[in-house]
N, C-alpha and C positions, 0 to 999 in steps of 0.2 A: 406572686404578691397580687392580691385583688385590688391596689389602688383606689381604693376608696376614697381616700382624701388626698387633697392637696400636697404633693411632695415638697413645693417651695422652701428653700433653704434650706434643705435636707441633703448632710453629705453623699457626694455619689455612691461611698462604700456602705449607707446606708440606703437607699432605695431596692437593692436588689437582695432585701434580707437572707431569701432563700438559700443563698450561697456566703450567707458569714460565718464565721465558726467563732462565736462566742465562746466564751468561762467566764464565770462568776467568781470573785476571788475577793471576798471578805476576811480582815483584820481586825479583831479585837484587841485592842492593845494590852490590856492587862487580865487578860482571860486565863484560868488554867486551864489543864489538856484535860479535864473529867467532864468539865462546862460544855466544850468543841461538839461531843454527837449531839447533846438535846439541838443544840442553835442549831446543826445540821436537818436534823429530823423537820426542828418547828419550820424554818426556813422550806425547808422541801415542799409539807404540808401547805404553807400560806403561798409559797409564789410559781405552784403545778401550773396553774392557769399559763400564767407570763412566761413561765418556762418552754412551755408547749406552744406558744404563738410564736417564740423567738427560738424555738429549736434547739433551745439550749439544752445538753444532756444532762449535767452535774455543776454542782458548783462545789467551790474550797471556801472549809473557814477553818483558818489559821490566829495563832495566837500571837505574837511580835517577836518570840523569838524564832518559832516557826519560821515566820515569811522572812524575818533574817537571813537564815541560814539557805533559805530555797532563793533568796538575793531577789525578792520582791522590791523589801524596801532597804536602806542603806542605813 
């Protein structure tokens, strides 16, 4: 991490980004499963940048019964 700025009140688990292992894990609540790739796609397309700084590889987007069943949400 190049430290550029001020880390002040910044949890310790986040100072040392290089070593977090993020997922992106979006919920649409009332979404059907034909809707899930484009939001996938656009999502990919608009946040490459933010992805790429935080070393995230992939993100999920799930629809509520989805994340149900994978016990996201209750």
């Amino acid at each position: 991490m190049l430290k550029r700025y001020s880390q002040d009140g910044m949890p310790d688990q986040l100072k040392d980004a290089e070593n977090l292992n993020m997922r992106l894990i979006l919920i649409v609540k009332n979404a059907e499963i034909a809707w899930l790739d484009p939001f996938r796609d656009k999502f990919r397309k608009e946040l490459r940048k933010e992805m790429r700084i935080w070393k995230i590889p992939d993100f999920i987007i799930l629809n509520e019964e989805q994340a149900r069943k994978k016990q996201f949400i209750l």
